[in-house]
TORDRENSE-27547 format. One record per residue: x, y, z of N, C-alpha, C, O in turn; residue number from 0. Coordinates in Angstrom, 1 decimal. Each point is the difference from the previous one (the first is absolute). Layout:
N
<mitor <X, Y, Z>, <X, Y, Z>, <X, Y, Z>, <X, Y, Z>, NUM>,
...
//
This chain:
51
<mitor <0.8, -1.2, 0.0>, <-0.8, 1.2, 0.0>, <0.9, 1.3, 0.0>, <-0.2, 0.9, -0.8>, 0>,
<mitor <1.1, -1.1, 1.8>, <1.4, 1.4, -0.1>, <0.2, 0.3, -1.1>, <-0.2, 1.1, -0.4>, 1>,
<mitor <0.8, -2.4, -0.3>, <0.9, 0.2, -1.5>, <-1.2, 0.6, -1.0>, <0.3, 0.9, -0.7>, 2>,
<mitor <-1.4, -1.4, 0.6>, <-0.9, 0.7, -0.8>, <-0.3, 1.4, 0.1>, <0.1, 0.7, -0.9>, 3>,
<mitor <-0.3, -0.3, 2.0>, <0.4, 1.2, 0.3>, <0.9, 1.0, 0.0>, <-0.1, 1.3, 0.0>, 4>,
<mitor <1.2, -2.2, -0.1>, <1.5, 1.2, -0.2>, <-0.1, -0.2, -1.6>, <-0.3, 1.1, -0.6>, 5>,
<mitor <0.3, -2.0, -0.1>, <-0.2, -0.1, -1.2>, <-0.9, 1.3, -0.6>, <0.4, 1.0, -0.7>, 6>,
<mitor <-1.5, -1.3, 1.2>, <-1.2, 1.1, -0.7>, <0.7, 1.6, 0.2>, <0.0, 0.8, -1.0>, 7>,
<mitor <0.5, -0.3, 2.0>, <0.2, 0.9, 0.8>, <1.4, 0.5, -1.3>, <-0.1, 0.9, -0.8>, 8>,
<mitor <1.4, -1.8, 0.9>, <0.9, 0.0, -1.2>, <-0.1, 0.3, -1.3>, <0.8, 0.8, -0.7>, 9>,
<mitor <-2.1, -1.5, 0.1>, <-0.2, 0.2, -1.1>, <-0.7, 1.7, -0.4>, <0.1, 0.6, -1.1>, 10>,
<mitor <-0.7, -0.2, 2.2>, <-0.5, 1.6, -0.2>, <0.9, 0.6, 0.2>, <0.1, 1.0, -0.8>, 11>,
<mitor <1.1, -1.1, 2.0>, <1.0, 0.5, -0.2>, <0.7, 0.5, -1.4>, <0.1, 1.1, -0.5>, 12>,
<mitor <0.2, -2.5, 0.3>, <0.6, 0.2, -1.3>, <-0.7, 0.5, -1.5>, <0.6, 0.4, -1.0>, 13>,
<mitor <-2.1, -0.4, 1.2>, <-1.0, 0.5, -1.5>, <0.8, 1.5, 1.0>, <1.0, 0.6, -0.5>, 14>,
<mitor <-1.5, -0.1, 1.6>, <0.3, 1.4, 0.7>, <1.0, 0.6, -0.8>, <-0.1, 1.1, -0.5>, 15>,
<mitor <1.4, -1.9, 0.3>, <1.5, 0.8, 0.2>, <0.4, -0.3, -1.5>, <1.2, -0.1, -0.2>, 16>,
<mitor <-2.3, -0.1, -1.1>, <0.3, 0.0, -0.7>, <0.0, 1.1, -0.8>, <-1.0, 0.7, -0.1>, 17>,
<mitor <2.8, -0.1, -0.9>, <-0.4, 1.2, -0.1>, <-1.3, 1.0, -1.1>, <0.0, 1.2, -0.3>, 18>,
<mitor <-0.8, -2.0, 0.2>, <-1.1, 0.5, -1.0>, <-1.1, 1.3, 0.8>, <-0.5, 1.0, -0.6>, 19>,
<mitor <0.5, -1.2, 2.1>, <-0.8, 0.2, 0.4>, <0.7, 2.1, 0.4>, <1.1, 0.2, 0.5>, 20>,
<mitor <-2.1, 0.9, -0.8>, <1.2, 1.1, 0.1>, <0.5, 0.0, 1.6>, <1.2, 0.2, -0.1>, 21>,
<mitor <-1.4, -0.3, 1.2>, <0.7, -0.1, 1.2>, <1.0, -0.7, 0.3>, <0.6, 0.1, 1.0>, 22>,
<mitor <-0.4, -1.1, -1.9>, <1.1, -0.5, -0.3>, <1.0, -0.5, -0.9>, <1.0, -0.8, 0.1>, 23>,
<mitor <-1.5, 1.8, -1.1>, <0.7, -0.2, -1.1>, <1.7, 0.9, 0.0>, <0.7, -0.1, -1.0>, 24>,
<mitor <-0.3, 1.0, 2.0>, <1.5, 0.1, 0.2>, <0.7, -1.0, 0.7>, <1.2, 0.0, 0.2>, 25>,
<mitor <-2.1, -0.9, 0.3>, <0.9, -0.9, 0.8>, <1.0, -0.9, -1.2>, <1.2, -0.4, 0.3>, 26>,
<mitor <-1.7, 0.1, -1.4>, <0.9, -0.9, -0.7>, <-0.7, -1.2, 0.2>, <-1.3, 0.1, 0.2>, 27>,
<mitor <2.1, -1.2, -0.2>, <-0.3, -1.4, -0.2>, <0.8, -1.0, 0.9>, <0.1, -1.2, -0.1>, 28>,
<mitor <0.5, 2.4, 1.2>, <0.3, -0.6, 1.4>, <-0.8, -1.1, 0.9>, <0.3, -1.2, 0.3>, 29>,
<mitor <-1.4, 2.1, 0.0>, <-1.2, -0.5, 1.0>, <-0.4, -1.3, -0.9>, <0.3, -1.2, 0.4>, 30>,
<mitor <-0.9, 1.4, -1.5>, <-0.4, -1.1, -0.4>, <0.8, -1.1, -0.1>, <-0.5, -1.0, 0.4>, 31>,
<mitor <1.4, 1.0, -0.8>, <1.3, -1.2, -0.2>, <-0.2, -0.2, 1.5>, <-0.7, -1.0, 0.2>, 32>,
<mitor <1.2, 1.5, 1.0>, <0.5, -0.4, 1.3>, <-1.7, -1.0, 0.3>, <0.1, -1.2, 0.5>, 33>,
<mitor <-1.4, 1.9, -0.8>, <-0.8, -1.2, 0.3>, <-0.3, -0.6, -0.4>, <-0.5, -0.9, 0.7>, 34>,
<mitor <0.7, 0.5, -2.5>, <0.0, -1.1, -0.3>, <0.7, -0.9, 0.5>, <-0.6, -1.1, 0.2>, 35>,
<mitor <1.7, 1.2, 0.0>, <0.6, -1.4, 0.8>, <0.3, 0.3, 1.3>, <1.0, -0.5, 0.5>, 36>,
<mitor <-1.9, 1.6, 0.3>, <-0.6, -1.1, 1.0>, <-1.4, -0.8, -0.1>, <-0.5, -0.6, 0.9>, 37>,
<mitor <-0.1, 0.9, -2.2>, <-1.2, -0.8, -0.2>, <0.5, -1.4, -0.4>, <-0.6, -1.0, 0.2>, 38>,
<mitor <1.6, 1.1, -0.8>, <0.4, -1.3, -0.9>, <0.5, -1.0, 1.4>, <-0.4, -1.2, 0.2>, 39>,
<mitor <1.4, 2.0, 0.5>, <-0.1, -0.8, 1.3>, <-1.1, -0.4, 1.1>, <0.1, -1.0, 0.7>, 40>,
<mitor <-0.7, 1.5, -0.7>, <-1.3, -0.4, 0.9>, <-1.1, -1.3, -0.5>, <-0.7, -0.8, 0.7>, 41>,
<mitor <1.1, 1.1, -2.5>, <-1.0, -0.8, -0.5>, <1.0, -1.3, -0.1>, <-0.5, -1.1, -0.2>, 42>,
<mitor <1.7, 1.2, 0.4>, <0.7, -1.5, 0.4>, <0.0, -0.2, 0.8>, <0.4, -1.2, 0.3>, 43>,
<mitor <-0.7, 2.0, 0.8>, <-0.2, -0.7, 2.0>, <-1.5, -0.5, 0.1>, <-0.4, -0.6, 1.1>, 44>,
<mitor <-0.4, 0.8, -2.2>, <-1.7, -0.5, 0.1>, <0.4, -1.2, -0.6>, <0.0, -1.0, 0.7>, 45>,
<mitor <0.4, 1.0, -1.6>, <0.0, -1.3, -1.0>, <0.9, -0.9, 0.5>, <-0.2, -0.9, -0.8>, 46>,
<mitor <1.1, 0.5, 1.6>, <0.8, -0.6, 0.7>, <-0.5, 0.1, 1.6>, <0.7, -0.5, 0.9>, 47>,
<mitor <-1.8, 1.1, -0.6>, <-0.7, -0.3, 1.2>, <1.0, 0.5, 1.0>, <0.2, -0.7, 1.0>, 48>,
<mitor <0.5, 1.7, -1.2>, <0.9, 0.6, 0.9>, <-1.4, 0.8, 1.1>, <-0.1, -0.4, 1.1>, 49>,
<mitor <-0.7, 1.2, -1.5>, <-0.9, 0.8, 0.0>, <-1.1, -0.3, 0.9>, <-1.0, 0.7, 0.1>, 50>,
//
């Protein structure tokens, strides 16, 4: 139930910190990159039942 939740929670993050959006569009392509892999990590701690 946690991991579905950090999951869900990650994934808005990261649509959030993508630079399309104008409040974030000077950030670059920092934010996004750093959450995708922590999404990519999380979704291998679900899938290996670390989670």
């Amino acid at each position: 139930m946690l991991g579905t939740i950090l999951l869900v929670v990650l994934i808005l993050l990261l649509i959030g910190a993508f630079p399309a959006w104008p409040h974030s569009r000077s950030w670059g392509y920092q934010p996004t990159g750093l959450l995708g892999i922590v999404l990519i990590i999380v979704i291998v701690l679900l899938l290996t039942g670390r989670i």
